[in-house]
RODO-2510 file (C-alpha; in nm, 4 decimals, decimal comma):
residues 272
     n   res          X          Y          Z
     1     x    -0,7017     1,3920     1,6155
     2     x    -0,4837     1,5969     1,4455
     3     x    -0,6277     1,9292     1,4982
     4     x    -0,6700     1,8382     1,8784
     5     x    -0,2845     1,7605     1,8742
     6     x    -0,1881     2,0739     1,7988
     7     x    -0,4202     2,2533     1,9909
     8     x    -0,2913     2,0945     2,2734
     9     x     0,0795     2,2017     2,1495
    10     x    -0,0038     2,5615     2,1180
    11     x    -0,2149     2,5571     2,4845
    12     x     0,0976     2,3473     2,6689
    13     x     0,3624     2,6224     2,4894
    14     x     0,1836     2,9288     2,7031
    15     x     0,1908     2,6906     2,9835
    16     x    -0,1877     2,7365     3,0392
    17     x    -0,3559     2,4792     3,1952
    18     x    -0,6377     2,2677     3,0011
    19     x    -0,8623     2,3639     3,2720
    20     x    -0,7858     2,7444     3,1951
    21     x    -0,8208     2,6990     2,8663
    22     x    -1,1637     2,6188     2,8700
    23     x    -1,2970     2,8582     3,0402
    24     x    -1,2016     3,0685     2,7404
    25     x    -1,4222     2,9012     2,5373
    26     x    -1,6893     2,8708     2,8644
    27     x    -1,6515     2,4521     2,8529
    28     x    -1,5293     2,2282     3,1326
    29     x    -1,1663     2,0378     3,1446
    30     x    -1,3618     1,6974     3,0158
    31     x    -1,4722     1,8797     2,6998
    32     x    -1,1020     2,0273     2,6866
    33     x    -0,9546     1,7318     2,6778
    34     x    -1,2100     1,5554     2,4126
    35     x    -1,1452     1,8273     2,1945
    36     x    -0,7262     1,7944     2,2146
    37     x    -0,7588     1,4038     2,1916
    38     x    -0,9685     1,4501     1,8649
    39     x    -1,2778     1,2750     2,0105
    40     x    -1,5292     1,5771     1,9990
    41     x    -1,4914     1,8275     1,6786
    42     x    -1,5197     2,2172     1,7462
    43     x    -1,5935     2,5246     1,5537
    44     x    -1,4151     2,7328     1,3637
    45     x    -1,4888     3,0251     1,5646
    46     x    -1,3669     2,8226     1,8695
    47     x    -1,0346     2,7463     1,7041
    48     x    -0,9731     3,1122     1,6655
    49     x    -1,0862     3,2136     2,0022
    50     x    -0,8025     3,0042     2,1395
    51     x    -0,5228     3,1168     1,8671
    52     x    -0,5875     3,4429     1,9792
    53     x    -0,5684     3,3373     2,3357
    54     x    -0,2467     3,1262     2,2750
    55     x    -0,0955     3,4393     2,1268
    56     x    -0,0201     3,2179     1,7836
    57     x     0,0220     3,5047     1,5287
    58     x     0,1498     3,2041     1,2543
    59     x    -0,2257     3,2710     1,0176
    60     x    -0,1041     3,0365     0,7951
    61     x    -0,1684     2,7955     1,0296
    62     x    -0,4234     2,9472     1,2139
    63     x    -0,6505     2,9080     0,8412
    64     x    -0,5051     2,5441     0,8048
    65     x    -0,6662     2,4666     1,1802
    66     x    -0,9735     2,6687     1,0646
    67     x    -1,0014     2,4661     0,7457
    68     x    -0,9417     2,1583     0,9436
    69     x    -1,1988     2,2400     1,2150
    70     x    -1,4517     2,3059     0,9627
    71     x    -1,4809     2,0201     0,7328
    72     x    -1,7203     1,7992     0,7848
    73     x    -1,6794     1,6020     0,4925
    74     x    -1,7319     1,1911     0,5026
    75     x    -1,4742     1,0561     0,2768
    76     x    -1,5547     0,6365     0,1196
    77     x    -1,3659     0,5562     0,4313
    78     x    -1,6767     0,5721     0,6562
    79     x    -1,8389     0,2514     0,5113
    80     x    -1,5950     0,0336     0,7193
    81     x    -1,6630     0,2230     1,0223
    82     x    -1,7492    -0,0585     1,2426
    83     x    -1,5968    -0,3639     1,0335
    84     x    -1,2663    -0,2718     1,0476
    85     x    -1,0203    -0,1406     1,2749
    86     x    -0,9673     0,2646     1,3427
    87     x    -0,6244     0,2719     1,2592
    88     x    -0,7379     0,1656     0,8887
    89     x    -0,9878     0,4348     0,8354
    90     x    -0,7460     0,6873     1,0288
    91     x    -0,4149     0,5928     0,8097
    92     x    -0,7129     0,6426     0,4564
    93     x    -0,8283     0,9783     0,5600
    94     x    -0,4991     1,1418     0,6701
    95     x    -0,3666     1,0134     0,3110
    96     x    -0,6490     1,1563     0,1351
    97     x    -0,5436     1,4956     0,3092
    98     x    -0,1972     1,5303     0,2689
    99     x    -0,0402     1,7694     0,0784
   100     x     0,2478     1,5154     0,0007
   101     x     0,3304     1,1191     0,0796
   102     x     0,6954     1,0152     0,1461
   103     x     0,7264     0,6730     0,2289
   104     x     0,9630     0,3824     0,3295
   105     x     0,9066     0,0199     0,2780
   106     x     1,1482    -0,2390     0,3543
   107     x     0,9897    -0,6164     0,3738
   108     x     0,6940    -0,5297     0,1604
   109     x     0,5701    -0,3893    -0,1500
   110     x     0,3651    -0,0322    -0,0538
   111     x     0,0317    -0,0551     0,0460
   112     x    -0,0669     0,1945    -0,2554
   113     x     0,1132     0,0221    -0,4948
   114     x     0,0023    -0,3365    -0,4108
   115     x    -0,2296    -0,5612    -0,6373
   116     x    -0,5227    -0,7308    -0,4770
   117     x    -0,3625    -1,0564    -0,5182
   118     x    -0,0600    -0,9233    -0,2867
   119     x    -0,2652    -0,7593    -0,0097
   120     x    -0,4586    -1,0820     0,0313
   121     x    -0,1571    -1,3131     0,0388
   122     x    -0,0281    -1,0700     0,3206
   123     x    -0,3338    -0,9978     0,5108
   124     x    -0,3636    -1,3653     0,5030
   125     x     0,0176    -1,5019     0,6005
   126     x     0,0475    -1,2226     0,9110
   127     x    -0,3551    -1,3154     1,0322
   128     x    -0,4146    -1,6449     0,9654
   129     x    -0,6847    -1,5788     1,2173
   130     x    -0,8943    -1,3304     0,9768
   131     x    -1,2101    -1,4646     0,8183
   132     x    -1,2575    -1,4582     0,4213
   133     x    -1,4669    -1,1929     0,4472
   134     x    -1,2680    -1,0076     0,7191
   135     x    -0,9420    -1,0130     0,4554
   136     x    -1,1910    -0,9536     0,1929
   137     x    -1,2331    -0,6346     0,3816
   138     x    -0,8781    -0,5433     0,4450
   139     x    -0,7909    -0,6147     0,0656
   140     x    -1,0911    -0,3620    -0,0489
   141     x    -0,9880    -0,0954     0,1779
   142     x    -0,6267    -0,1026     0,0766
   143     x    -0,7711    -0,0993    -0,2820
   144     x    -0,9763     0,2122    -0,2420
   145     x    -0,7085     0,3627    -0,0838
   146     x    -0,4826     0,3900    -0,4037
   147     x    -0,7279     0,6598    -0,5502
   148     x    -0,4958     0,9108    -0,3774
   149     x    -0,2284     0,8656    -0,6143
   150     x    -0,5426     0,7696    -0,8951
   151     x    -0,6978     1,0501    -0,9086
   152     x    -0,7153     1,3503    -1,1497
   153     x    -0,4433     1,5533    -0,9622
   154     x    -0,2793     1,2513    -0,7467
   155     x    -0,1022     1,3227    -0,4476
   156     x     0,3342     1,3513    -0,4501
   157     x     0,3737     1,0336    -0,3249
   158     x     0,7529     0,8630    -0,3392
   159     x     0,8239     0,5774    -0,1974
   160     x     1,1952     0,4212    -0,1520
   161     x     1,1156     0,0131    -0,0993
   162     x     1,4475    -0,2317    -0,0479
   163     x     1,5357    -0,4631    -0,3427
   164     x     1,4309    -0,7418    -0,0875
   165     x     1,1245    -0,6585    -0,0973
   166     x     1,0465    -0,6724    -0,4771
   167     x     1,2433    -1,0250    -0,4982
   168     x     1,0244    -1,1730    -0,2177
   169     x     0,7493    -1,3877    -0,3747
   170     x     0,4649    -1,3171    -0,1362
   171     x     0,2155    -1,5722    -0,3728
   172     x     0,3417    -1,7291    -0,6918
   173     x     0,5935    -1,6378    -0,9400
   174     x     0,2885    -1,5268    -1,1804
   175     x     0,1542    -1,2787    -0,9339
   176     x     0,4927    -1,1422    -0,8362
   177     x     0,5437    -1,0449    -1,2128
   178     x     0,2239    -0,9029    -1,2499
   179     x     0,3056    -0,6960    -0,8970
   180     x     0,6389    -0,5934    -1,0460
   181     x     0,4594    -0,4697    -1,3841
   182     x     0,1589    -0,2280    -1,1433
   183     x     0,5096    -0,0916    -0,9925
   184     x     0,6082     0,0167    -1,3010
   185     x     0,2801     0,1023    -1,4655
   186     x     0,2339     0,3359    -1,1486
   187     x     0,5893     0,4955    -1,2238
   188     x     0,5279     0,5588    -1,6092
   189     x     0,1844     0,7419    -1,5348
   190     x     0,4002     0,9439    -1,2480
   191     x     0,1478     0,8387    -1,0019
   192     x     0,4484     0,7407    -0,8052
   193     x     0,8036     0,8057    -0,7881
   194     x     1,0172     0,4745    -0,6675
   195     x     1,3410     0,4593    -0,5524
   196     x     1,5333     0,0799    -0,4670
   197     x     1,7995     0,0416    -0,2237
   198     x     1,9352    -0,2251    -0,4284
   199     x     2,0055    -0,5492    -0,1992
   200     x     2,3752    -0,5393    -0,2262
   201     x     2,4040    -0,2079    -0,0701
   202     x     2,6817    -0,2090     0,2004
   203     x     2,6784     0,0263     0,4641
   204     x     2,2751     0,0136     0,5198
   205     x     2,1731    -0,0750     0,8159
   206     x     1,7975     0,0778     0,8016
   207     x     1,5661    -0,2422     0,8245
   208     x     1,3774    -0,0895     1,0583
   209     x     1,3270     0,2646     0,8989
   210     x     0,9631     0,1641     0,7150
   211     x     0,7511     0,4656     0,7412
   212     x     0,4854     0,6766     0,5933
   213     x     0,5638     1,0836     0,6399
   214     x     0,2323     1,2782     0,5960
   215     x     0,2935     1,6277     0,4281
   216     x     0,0298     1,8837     0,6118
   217     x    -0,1010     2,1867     0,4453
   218     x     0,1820     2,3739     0,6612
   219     x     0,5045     2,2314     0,7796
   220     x     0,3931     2,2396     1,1552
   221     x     0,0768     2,0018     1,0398
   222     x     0,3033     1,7250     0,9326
   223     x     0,2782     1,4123     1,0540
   224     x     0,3957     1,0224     1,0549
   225     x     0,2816     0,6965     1,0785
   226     x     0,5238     0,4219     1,2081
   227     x     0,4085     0,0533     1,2387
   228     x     0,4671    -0,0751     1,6136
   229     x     0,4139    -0,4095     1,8353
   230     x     0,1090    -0,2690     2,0087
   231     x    -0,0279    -0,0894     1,6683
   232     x     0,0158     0,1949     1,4135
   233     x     0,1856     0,4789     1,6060
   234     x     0,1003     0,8765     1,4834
   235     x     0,3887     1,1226     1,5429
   236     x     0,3273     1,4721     1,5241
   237     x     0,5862     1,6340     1,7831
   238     x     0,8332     1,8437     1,5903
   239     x     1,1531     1,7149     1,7035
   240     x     1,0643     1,3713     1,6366
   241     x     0,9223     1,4627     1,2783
   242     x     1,3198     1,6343     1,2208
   243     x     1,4200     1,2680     1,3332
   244     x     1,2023     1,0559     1,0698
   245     x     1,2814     1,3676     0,7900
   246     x     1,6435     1,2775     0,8636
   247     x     1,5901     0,9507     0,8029
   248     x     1,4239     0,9582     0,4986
   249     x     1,6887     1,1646     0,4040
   250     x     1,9941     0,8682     0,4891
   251     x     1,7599     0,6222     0,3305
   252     x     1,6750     0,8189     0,0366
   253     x     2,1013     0,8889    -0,0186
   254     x     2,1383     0,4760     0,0168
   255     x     1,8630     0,4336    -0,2674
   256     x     1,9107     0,4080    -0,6630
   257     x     1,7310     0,7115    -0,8406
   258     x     1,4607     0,6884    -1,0168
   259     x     1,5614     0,5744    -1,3501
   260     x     1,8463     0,3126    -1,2431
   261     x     1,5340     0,1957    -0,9920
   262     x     1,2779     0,1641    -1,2897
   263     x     1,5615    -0,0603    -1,4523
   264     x     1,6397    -0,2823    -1,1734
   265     x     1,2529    -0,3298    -1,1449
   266     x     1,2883    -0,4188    -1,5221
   267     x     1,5743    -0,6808    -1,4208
   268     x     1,3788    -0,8456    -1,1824
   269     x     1,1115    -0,9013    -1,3809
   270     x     1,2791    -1,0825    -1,6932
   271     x     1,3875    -1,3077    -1,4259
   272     x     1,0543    -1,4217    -1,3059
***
């Protein structure tokens, strides 16, 4: 989806038509489209065919759509293809690709940072609906998804998450401590950098800033995930992307740094 996206960008900045387009690579407009929505793959030698055509002379990027274009790899993501919703195996494999993970929580504790015991007591308050097995599912897959920031070299990931958030007792008090202490285990093995907007904070008015920024192997590949009433929305147009940078950047400035945030997370927890 990602690649197609910016194929499109490139094709729509020479203002040539989709239809013109693929008659450079000797398809029809239907394939065109397939391959800019991200529903169809194409080749390598494809993606360079229309770089060339686009007159994009950027070969940084050019090699990060190659590399794109050409992997063909099936990440652990693919074994709830079919049981759970696209969005969740979308939102896995662009984490498992980014170069770096900036993210803003403000009613929860992050998704990678949550026990199981959390993600179940949220996956079953907001869809009460959802079978065992079906938040079962959820719970694993949010699990498995921590292995980005797990793994031998883990992925930059920072997160800033309101005070609010940490006091909130999603279960019991016992499983709220035991959140609290993954938090900080997760900070102490620098799998994760945390910063707190601390609840007292005047002057913040960002309740509705929650979002994940995806770092892409070049700026121009970066892209964002924001949470909306009709479903997980993916940004990837540039002047939106300087809009959510500038927010995490007014968020970020309203937020404790790191070490007064691994004390307040300290606080909270001697009071549980």
């Amino acid at each position: 989806m990602r690649l197609g996206a910016e194929l499109r960008k490139l094709r729509e900045a020479t203002g040539m038509t989709a239809r013109e387009a693929a008659e450079l690579l000797e398809a029809d407009a239907v394939q065109m489209s397939q391959i800019e929505s991200g529903t169809v793959g194409v080749s390598a030698k494809r993606v360079r065919r229309l770089a060339a055509n686009y007159a994009c002379t950027d070969e940084a990027l050019i090699e990060a759509l190659v590399a794109m274009a050409t992997d063909r790899s099936r990440g652990w993501w693919e074994e709830y293809r079919g049981v759970l919703p696209p969005v969740f195996l979308d939102g896995a494999e662009a984490e498992h690709h980014a170069a770096f993970l900036r993210e803003i929580v403000i009613h929860y504790v992050p998704g990678l940072l949550q026990t199981a015991d959390y993600a179940r007591s949220v996956f079953t308050y907001t869809r009460p609906e959802l079978s065992e097995d079906e938040v079962a599912l959820r719970v694993a897959h949010r699990m498995k998804r921590q292995a980005v920031i797990e793994r031998e070299t883990p992925t930059l990931y920072e997160t800033i998450v309101h005070e609010f958030a940490l006091r909130v007792h999603v279960a019991d008090r016992r499983a709220s401590h035991t959140q609290l202490c993954v938090v900080l285990n997760r900070i102490e093995a620098r799998q994760a950098t945390v910063r707190v907007v601390p609840i007292d904070r005047e002057g913040f008015a960002g309740a509705g800033a929650s979002m994940l920024y995806l770092g892409g192997p070049v700026p121009q590949l970066d892209t964002a995930l924001r949470d909306a009433p009709t479903g997980a929305t993916y940004i990837d147009a540039q002047p939106q992307l300087e809009q959510l940078r500038s927010l995490y950047r007014r968020v970020r400035a309203a937020s404790l740094d790191s070490t007064a945030s691994r004390d307040l997370i300290h606080r909270l927890m001697k009071e549980l």
